[in-house]
C-alpha angles and dihedrals in degrees: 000000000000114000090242088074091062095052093057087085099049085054090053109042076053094065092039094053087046101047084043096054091046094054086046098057090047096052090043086048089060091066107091156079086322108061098085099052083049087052091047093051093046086055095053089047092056091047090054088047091058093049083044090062105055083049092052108044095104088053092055088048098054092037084049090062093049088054095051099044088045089058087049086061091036090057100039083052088053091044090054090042098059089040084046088051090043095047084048093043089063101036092058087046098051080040098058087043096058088036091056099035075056093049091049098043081051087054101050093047083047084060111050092040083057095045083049100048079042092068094037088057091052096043084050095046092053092040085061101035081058106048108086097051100075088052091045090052092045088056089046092055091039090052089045101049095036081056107052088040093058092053095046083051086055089053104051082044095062088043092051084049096060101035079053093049085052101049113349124237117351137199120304113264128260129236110275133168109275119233117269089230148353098266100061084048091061093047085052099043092047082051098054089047083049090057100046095047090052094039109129087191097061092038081053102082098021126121119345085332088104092049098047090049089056103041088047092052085049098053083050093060086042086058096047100046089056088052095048104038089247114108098160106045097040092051095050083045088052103046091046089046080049087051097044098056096043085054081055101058084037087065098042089048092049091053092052093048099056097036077055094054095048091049078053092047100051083047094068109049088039082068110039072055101057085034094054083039105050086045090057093049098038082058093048085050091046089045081047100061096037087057089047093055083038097044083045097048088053103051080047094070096032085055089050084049091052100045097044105032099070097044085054089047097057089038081064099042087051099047084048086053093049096044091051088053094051090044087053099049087044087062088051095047090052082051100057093042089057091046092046087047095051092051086050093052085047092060099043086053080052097052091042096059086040092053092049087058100048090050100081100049082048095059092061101051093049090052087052100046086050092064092053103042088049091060086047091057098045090050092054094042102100088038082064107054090054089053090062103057092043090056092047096048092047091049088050083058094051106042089060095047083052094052089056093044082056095054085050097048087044097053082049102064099034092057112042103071099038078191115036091160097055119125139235092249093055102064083040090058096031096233136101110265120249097214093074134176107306089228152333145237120232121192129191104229091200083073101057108094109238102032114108132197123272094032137149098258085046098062090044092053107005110216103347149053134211137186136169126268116225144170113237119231131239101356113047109004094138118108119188112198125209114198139161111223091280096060098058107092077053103052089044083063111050080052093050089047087048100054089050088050092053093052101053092047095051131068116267111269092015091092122071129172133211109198124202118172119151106171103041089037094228086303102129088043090036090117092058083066087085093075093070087052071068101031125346087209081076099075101013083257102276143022108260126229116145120090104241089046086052097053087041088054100052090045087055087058095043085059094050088047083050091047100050094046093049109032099027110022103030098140095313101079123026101207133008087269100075100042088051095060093048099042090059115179094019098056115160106235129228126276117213112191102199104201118191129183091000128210094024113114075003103148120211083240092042083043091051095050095048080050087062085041096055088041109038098018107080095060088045091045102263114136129183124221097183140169127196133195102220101206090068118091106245103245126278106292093006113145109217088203090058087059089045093051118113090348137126096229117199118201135205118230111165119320086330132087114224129188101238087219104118095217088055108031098102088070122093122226114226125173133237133264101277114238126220128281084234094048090047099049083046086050091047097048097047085053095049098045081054099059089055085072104032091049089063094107103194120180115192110249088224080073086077104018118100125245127260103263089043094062112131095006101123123103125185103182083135095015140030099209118177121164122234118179141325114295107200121333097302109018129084120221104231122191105229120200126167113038116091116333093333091111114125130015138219125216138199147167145134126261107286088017089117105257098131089054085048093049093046095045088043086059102028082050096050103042083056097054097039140052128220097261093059096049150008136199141217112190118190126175126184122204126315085015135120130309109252091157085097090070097047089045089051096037102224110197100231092056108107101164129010124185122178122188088355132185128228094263103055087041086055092049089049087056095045099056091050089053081054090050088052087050090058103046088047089068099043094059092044085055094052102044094244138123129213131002093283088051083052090045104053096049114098127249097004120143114261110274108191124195118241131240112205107186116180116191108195101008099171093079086074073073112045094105126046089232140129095261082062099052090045085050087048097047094046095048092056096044084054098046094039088053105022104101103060096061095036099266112150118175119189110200122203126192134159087227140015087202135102132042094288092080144123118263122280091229085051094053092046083063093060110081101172116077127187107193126180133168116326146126122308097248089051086057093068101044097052093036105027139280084274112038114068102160090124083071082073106053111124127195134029106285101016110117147150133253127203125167101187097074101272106319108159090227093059093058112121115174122218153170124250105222109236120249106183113196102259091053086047108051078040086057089048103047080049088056093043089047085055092052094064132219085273097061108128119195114221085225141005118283104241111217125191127176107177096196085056122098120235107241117213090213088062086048106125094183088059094044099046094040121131134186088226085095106036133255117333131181110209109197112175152327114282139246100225124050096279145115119283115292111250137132141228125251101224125182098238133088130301086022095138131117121244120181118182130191156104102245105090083194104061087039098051079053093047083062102039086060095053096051083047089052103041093049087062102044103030098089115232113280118167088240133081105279098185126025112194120210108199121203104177119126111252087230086057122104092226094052101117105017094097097050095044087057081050099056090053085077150066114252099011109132119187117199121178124244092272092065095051082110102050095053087051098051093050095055089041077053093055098024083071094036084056089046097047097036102044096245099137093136098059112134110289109266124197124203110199123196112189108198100018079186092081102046107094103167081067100062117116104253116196122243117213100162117105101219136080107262112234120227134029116340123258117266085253087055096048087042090057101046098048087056094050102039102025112084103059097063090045101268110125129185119209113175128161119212130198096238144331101276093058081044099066094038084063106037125034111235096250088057091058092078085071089073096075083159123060136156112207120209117202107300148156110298088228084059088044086057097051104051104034101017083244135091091214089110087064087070112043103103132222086296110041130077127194110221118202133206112180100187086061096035079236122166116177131176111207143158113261122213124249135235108265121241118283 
C-alpha cells in the first residue's frame, strides 16, 4: 500500500483535534457571570408558554382535526398508491412477458429467413461456380469437330486433286444417305481413298504404260508380216489392235474415274452436312445443360421458399394469437384495479364521518388535563432551574479534562512514526529517501482557542506544530495551485517535489505522467524526461506545449478514462482500486496530468476533456497535479467548481500558501529541503530501469487452458471457441469463429508487441479443447515470422500442414489445397441436401467432417511481387474467406504492419470481421480497427491487445492480456497432447512439413531412395516448395534432352550433382559398361575435390575421370555416338557424360572457323562437343554439366548450341542471367538455398530446394 494511504488518518485525526478544541472553548466560555441571567430568562419563557397554551387550545383542536384528517388522506393515498404499484407491478410484468415472447418470436423468424437466404446463397454460388462450363464444353466439342472436319476437307481435296489430274470434271453427284455420324464418315472416306490409291483402272493409262501397249501390238504385226509375207497389212492390223485395246482401257478407266468423283462429291457434301449437323447438336446439348443448372438452381431456392415460408407463417399467426391474449389479460387487470380504487375511496368517505363524531367528547378531557399539568409546571419551576446550573458547571469540568485528553491524543500521533513519508524502497535500501515530502503545514499553537500556555503540547513543540503534507491515495491525490504571478516558481516546484514523491511511493512502472507545460516548454520538468530514455509510457514521450498536442493528449486520457469505465470498473468495482486488487498481475497504473500555467494554449474542446478528467478521473486513477495562474479568465463554459472538485486546492495570500479547507487554512504550506539536480536524475533512472521489469505483465497460461479431465472435450460443430488472455479481473477473451459474420481474424502488432505468444496460445489452445476430429490446422509462416517448427517436431495431430520460414510458393499451394477442400465439401453438401458445416454435422453416421484453421503469420509477403503467384494468392484468399463459412474454413492472418503496397485486398479485409490488434503505429491502428477507432495506438505494455469482432466499431473494443506460453510450457503442452492422442493414433494423411532455412538432406531424399529403372532414367534434384512430390526429371531420348546447371555455389552445385549420380545409379538399368563417366572439375586445393567420385565409387558402372581427361570422354561418346547413328543402334543402354565445372575445360571452348574449305582429319573437342549435344539424346547419349556463370558459359557453348539444353536449373543469379537462359529474371530471387529448374518442352518453371551434399 502506498504510504499516502497511511497519512489519511493523521489528516484526519488533525481536523478532528482542531474542530474539537474549538467546540470546547466555546462551551467553557459559556461558564461565567452570565448563566444565571440565561437561566432567569428560560424560566420566564416557559411561564409565558404555559399561559400560551390555555390561549391556544382552540387552536390545537382545531389543529388536532386537521391532523387527523389529514392521516385519513395520508392513508387513503397510501392505500391508491400500493394498489397503483400493484396494478403497475403486474402490468410491466405482463409487459416484459409480451415484449420477450416478441423478441423471441423475432428470433425465431430472423432465423429461418437466414437459414433461407442461406440456402439461396449456396444454391447461387454453385450456380455460379457451375455457368461457364456448359459453354466451355460447348467450345471444346465446336473446336473439335471444326478441326477434324478441315482436315477431312484437306483430304478429299487432295483426292479430288488427283481423280481431276486423271480425267478432269466429272459428272455432278447423285443423292445419296447421308452417313448417322462422323465417325462412320470418316470409316467410308478412308475407304474411298483406299480405294483410289489401289485402283488398277486408274494405274492403267497412266504414265508411258499407253505408248508401250501400242508400240508392242505393232511389233507384233511387224512379226507377223515378215512372217507372212505381209508387212503392210500386219503392221496396220497390229497398231489398230494396239488402239482398240488402249481405247478400252480408256473407257474402263473412264468409268472408274467418274464412279470415283462422284464418290468425292457425295463426300463433301456428306461432310459440310455432319459438320453443319454435329455443330447443331453439340449447341442443344450445350442449351441443355445451361437450362438443367438453371432449372437447378431454381428448385434450390423454391425448395428454400417451401420449406421456410410456412414455418414463418405459423411463427406470425402464433405471435398474433399471444399478443391478443396478453392484450386480453391487460383489460382484466384495468378492471380489477378500478374496482379495487373505488372500494378504497368508499372507506376514506367512511373514516371522515366517524372522526367528526368523536371531535366533540375529545375537546372536554384536554381542558381538563391543562389545568392539571399547569399546577404540575409551576410546581417544578424552581427544580429546574437548579438543574440548570448544576448541568453547566459539570460540562465546564469535562470539557477541560477533554482538552487535555486531546494534547495527549495529538502528541501521540505526531510522534510515533519521525518519517511518516518515507518509502518502501527506503527500508529496503537502508537510507532516507531523497524524494521527500513536497511540502508541510506549520501551525502556531498560541492560535488554537483552549491551549494555554505551559501545557503539555507546548513543552513537546514549543510554539508550533508541523505535520507532513501528503497526497491520498487513492482517493484524493489531486492539488490545484492557485498562484499570482509571484507565486509560480513556487508553485513549479512543489509539482516537481511532488512527481518525484509520487515516484518513489508508488511501485515502479504504476505510476505515468502526462506533462503539459506551455509557458516554461517543459524547462522546470525537464529531468523527469529520463524516464522515456526507460519507457516513454512513462511520460507520455514528450512535454507537451503546443496547442493541438495538448488537446491530443488530453483526448488520449479521456480514452483511457472511457475505456476503464466501460471495459474494468462497469458495476462490479467502484474505483480503480478495487479493480486493481482483484485484477493482480494485470493491474491498470496511475495517470498524473501535470498541468502547469492553466489555462494558458488550453483549447474549449481541450477545456471540456480535463472537465471529464476532474469529474470522472479519480475513481479511474487519474489524478491532477495544476497550477493556475489566476490572473488568466477560465475558458468559455468552464465551470471553476468542476476544477475545485476532489482536490486539495492550495492557495496563494501574500507571500504564503494556504489549504482552502476551512478546517485547515490556518496552516502554512512550506516546502521541503530541494534536493540536487544530480540526486534527482540517480533517483529517476532508477525509477525508470525499474519499470522495465515491473511493466512485464505475465498471466499464467493455466488461466485459459483446460483441466486434465476436460481435454478434448470441445466440440464446434456451431462455434470455434479458443481462449486467448484475461479480460478484466474476472472475465477470459475468447476468440470466437463460426456464428454470424465472426469468421477470420487479423491480426496485427509490432515487433515485441506479443503476436508470436497470441499465435502460439490461439494453436496450443486449440489443440487442447479440441480433438482431431473437430478441427485441423495449417499453419503457415513466411519469413521473420513465428516459429511453428515446435508443432511438426512434436507432431501434433491437428497439424495438417506446417510451413516455417516458408516461401510464396509452398504458402500458394497451401491455399490451393484448401480451395480444393472447399470444392469438396461443396459437393458433398450438395449431395446431401444441406447447407452449411452444422447442417453436416447433425446428420448420423456421416464421416467427420473438422473445421480448418488456417493461421498465416506474415501474410504480406504473398505480396511482395506483383506477380502472378500474388494475384492467384489474392484470388484464393478471398474466395476462402468469401465461402468459408459456410464449410467451416476459418483463416487468421498476422502481419507486423497493414501498410504499404504489399497488402491483402481491401474487399478481402472488409471480410474479416474479427480484429486482433496489439501494440503498433498509429496509422496501423486505423487500418486494422477502423479509420476511426485508434485505440490500438494506446496499448501499453508487451501482450496487452484489443479485440473487436465487428470489424473494427469503436464501441465493440474490448482490451485484453495474452497469457504468456514460454517454450518449455509449451513443448510440455504439446508432448501432453500428443500423450492423449495414444500410440494408436492414425493420421488420415500424411503431415507436410516444410522449413524453408533447412537443408534438404539427400539422404532424406524419398524419390532416390524409392527409383527404379522400370521407368527409365530419372534425375531427382530437391524437395519442393509447394505440397507436392519431390522435384526430378525425366532422361528422354529425344533432343535437347541435356542437363544444364548454372551458378556461382560451388556447394549446391557439387550437391546438384551428387543427386543425379544418386539418381542415375538407381534408374539407369545395369549394362557392363560404364553408365555414367564423371568429369570432375573441382580444384584439388578445394574442399569439395573428391566427394563426387567417392559417391561414384559407391556404385556399379560410374566411372570418374579428372579435368585433363574432359577430351578424351568427349571424344569416346562422339565415338560411339557415330558407331549408334551408322549402325542402327539407337536403342544401346542410355549413357550420361558429366562435366562438373565446364569452366575449366578449355579444349572445349567453341573455337571459330574462318577457313572455306572443308578441314581434313578428326574434328576438334568443340565439334565433337557440339555434336554430341545436338545429336546425342535420341540415341540415348545425354550430356549434364554444371558451369560456374553465364560468361564462362558463352565462352564455352555458342549460343545456337544453347537450345540443346531443353533442361536447366538456375542458382541465384543476375536478373539479367535469369533472362537470358530461361526469358525470365526468377533466378535473381531465389536466395543461398533455393535452385529454378526449366523445361522448356512443358514451359515449366519450378523453384525447389535442392539436396545437399551429405556429410563427408
Amino acid at each position: 500500500m502506498p504510504r499516502g494511504v497511511e497519512l489519511v488518518n493523521l489528516r484526519e485525526a488533525t481536523v478532528e483535534i482542531l474542530r474539537r478544541l474549538r467546540k470546547a472553548d466555546e462551551e467553557a466560555a459559556s461558564v461565567g457571570p452570565e448563566s444565571q441571567a440565561r437561566f432567569d430568562r428560560k424560566v420566564a419563557a416557559l411561564e409565558v408558554t404555559h399561559s400560551d397554551e390555555r390561549r391556544t387550545q382552540h387552536e390545537n383542536q382545531k389543529e388536532a382535526k386537521e391532523q387527523k384528517v389529514q392521516a385519513i388522506e395520508m392513508e387513503y393515498r397510501q392505500r391508491r398508491a400500493e394498489l397503483e404499484r400493484t396494478y403497475r407491478k403486474k402490468h410491466e410484468s405482463l409487459k416484459k412477458e409480451a415484449t420477450q415472447s416478441l423478441q423471441d418470436a423475432q428470433k425465431q423468424k430472423a432465423a429461418l429467413l437466414e437459414a433461407k437466404q442461406e440456402q439461396i446463397w449456396l444454391a447461387e454460388t454453385v450456380f455460379e461456380s457451375s455457368e461457364d462450363k456448359p459453354n466451355e464444353k460447348f467450345a471444346l466439342t465446336a473446336s473439335t469437330i471444326r478441326n477434324q472436319c478441315r482436315a477431312l476437307k484437306k483430304q478429299e481435296e487432295e483426292l479430288g486433286s488427283k481423280i481431276r489430274r486423271i480425267w478432269g470434271s466429272g459428272t455432278p453427284p447423285e443423292e445419296t444417305e447421308c452417313p448417322e455420324s462422323l465417325e462412320t464418315f470418316v470409316q467410308q472416306f478412308q475407304e474411298l481413298v483406299r480405294l483410289a490409291d489401289s485402283s488398277k483402272a486408274l494405274r492403267l493409262l497412266s504414265g508411258v504404260a499407253p505408248a508401250i501397249s501400242v508400240m508392242i501390238f505393232t511389233s507384233i504385226g511387224i512379226g507377223t508380216g515378215v512372217v507372212s509375207g505381209s508387212l503392210e497389212v500386219s503392221t496396220a492390223v497390229g497398231f489398230g489392235l494396239g488402239l482398240t485395246m488402249i481405247a478400252a482401257a480408256w473407257g474402263a478407266k473412264n468409268k472408274h474415274a467418274q464412279e470415283l468423283q462422284r464418290l468425292a462429291a457425295t463426300t463433301q457434301q456428306h461432310l459440310e452436312h455432319l459438320e453443319e449437323r454435329d455443330l447443331d447438336a453439340a449447341g442443344k446439348l450445350r442449351d441443355e445443360e445451361a437450362q438443367i443448372l438453371i432449372s437447378t438452381r431454381d428448385q434450390e431456392i423454391k425448395s428454400a421458399s417451401e420449406k421456410y415460408d410456412p414455418r414463418v407463417e405459423k411463427l406470425e399467426t402464433q405471435l398474433a394469437e399471444s399478443q391478443a391474449k396478453f392484450k386480453k389479460q391487460r383489460d382484466l387487470d384495468q378492471k380489477d384495479f378500478a374496482d379495487a380504487l373505488q372500494e378504497c375511496q368508499a372507506r376514506r368517505e367512511q373514516e371522515l364521518e366517524s372522526l367528526n363524531d368523536r371531535l366533540g367528547l375529545d375537546h372536554l378531557k384536554q381542558r381538563a388535563d391543562l389545568h392539571q399539568r399547569q399546577e404540575q409546571e409551576a410546581n417544578g419551576l424552581q427544580k429546574l432551574r437548579q438543574d440548570a446550573l448544576e448541568a453547566v458547571q459539570n460540562s465546564c469540568q469535562s470539557h477541560a479534562a477533554a482538552i487535555a485528553n486531546l494534547e495527549h491524543q495529538l502528541l501521540e500521533a505526531t510522534t510515533q512514526d519521525p518519517d511518516p513519508l518515507a518509502s518502501p524502497l527506503d527500508a529496503m535500501n537502508h537510507r532516507v529517501s531523497p524524494g521527500a515530502s513536497p511540502a508541510k503545514l506549520t501551525l502556531d499553537l498560541n492560535t488554537l482557542p483552549g491551549v494555554q500556555a505551559g501545557s503539555d503540547l507546548t513543552k513537546e513543540f514549543g510554539d508550533s506544530l508541523t505535520i507532513p503534507l501528503a497526497l491520498e491515495f487513492p482517493d484524493a491525490a489531486s492539488v490545484l495551485i492557485r498562484t499570482e504571478d509571484s507565486g509560480r516558481e513556487w508553485a513549479q516546484r512543489f509539482i516537481r517535489r511532488s512527481m518525484m514523491r509520487i515516484l518513489t511511493s508508488l511501485p515502479p512502472g504504476k505510476a505515468r505522467f502526462t506533462i503539459v507545460d506551455p509557458v516554461g516548454l517543459g524547462q522546470s520538468l525537464s529531468s523527469f524526461m529520463h524516464l522515456a530514455d526507460a519507457d516513454e509510457r512513462l511520460v507520455s514521450s514528450r512535454i507537451w506545449t503546443d496547442q493541438r498536442h495538448i488537446e491530443q493528449a488530453l483526448v488520449d486520457l479521456t480514452d483511457h478514462l472511457e475505456n476503464v469505465i466501460q471495459k474494468y470498473l462497469r458495476n462490479d468495482y467502484e474505483t480503480i482500486a478495487q479493480y486493481n486488487e482483484a485484477a493482480g498481475e494485470i493491474a491498470e497504473p496511475y495517470r498524473f496530468l501535470v498541468l502547469q500555467d492553466f489555462p494558458t494554449n488550453l483549447s474549449e474542446i481541450a477545456a471540456k476533456r480535463l472537465a471529464s478528467l476532474l469529474t470522472s478521473g479519480p475513481r479511474c486513477g487519474i489524478f491532477t497535479l495544476i497550477h493556475q495562474d489566476h490572473r488568466h479568465a477560465l475558458p468559455r463554459g468552464f465551470d471553476e467548481a468542476v476544477l475545485e472538485r476532489g482536490t486539495w486546492i492550495l492557495e496563494q495570500r501574500g507571500d504564503h500558501f494556504h489549504p482552502a479547507e476551512p478546517e485547515l487554512s490556518e496552516f502554512k504550506v512550506e516546502l521541503q529541503d530541494e534536493i540536487s539536480d544530480e540526486q534527482a536524475t540517480r533517483v529517476i533512472q532508477a525509477v525508470g530501469a525499474a519499470a522495465i521489469d515491473a511493466s512485464r505483465v505475465e498471466v499464467p497460461f493455466s488461466a485459459v487452458e483446460p483441466k486434465p479431465e476436460q481435454l478434448w472435450s470441445r466440440s464446434c460443430s456451431e462455434e470455434l471457441t479458443i481462449p486467448l488472455g484475461r479480460s478484466g479481473a474476472k472475465n477470459l477473451q475468447e476468440l470466437r469463429l463460426g456464428r454470424g459474420t465472426s469468421q477470420h481474424a487479423l491480426v496485427a502488432g509490432r515487433t515485441g508487441s506479443g503476436k508470436s505468444t497470441l499465435l502460439h496460445v490461439l494453436v496450443t489452445n486449440a489443440a487442447l479443447w479440441y480433438p482431431p476430429d473437430e478441427l485441423s490446422l495449417y499453419l503457415v509462416d513466411f519469413k521473420k515470422g513465428v516459429e511453428f517448427k515446435t508443432y511438426a517436431s512434436r507432431d501434433l495431430p491437428h497439424a495438417k500442414a506446417v510451413a516455417v520460414e516458408s516461401d510464396r510458393e509452398f504458402g500458394l499451394s497451401v491455399l490451393e489445397r484448401i480451395d480444393q477442400e472447399l470444392v469438396e465439401r461443396g459437393g458433398i453438401f450438395r449431395r446431401l441436401g444441406v447447407q452449411n458445416l452444422p447442417g453436416y454435422r447433425s446428420l448420423p453416421d456421416q464421416p467427420a467432417m473438422p473445421r480448418i484453421l488456417l493461421v498465416i503469420d506474415e501474410f504480406q509477403e504473398l505480396f511482395v511481387e506483383d506477380d502472378k503467384l500474388a494475384q492467384d494468392a489474392s484470388l484464393l484468399l478471398d474466395r476462402i474467406v468469401r465461402q468459408g463459412r459456410a464449410f467451416g474454413v476459418h483463416a487468421i492472418m498476422g502481419s507486423q504492419t497493414l501498410g504499404g503496397a504489399y497488402a491483402l485486398a481491401r474487399s478481402t479485409m472488409g471480410q474479416m470481421q474479427i480484429r486482433v490488434a496489439l501494440q503498433c503505429s498509429e496509422s496501423d491502428s486505423y487500418l486494422i480497427l477502423g479509420e476511426e477507432n485508434g485505440a490500438a495506438r494506446l496499448l501499453g505494455r508487451p501482450g496487452e491487445a484489443i479485440y473487436n469482432d465487428a470489424g473494427g466499431d469503436v464501441a465493440a473494443n474490448s482490451p485484453f492480456q495474452i497469457v504468456w506460453l514460454g517454450d518449455e510450457e509449451r513443448d510440455t503442452t504439446l508432448a501432453k497432447v500428443r500423450e492423449h492422442a495414444g500410440p494408436n493414433f492414425n493420421r488420415s494423411e500424411p503431415m507436410v512439413v516444410f522449413e524453408g532455412s533447412a537443408p534438404v538432406r539427400i539422404e532424406d531424399a524419398v524419390g532416390i531412395h524409392n527409383a527404379t529403372s522400370d521407368f527409365g532414367p530419372q534425375i531427382w534434384l530437391g524437395e519442393p516448395v509447394a505440397i507436392r512430390g519431390p522435384v526430378g526429371l525425366p532422361l528422354k531420348r529425344q533432343g535437347g534432352a541435356n542437363l544444364l546447371l548454372v551458378g556461382q555455389q560451388p556447394e549446391p552445385a557439387t550437391g546438384l550433382i551428387a543427386a543425379t549420380i544418386e539418381s542415375l545409379a538407381r534408374t539407369l538399368p545395369e549394362s557392363t559398361s560404364e553408365r555414367v563417366v564423371v568429369v570432375d572439375g573441382t580444384p584439388v586445393e578445394d574442399a569439395l575435390a573428391g566427394r563426387l567420385a567417392s559417391i561414384a565409387e559407391e556404385h556399379d558402372g560410374m566411372a570418374v575421370k579428372s579435368w585433363r581427361e574432359a577430351d578424351d570422354a568427349v571424344a569416346s561418346f562422339h565415338t560411339e555416338l557415330k558407331d549408334r547413328l551408322t549402325n542402327g543402334k539407337e536403342d544401346d543402354p542410355t549413357r550420361v557424360l558429366i562435366l562438373h565445372g565446364l569452366q575449366r575445360f578449355r579444349g572445349l571452348r567453341t573455337v571459330e572457323d574462318f577457313s572455306f574449305s572443308a578441314s581434313e582429319g578428326p574434328l576438334a573437342p568443340d565439334k565433337q562437343f557440339e555434336e554430341l549435344l545436338r545429336d546425342g539424346p535420341t540415341v540415348g547419349l545425354h550430356v549434364i554439366t554444371w558451369c560456374d556463370s553465364v560468361t564462362n558459359l558463352n565462352r564455352t557453348i555458342a549460343r545456337g548450341t544453347l537450345r540443346d539444353f531443353e533442361l536447366k536449373v538456375l542458382l541465384q543469379m543476375s536478373a539479367a542471367d535469369s533472362s537470358l537462359l530461361v526469358d525470365a529474371p526468377a533466378a535473381a530471387q531465389l536466395g543461398g538455398a533455393r535452385a529454378l529448374l526449366s523445361i522448356e518442352e512443358t514451359n515449366q518453371l519450378e523453384k525447389f530446394r535442392p539436396y545437399r551434399l551429405r556429410d563427408s
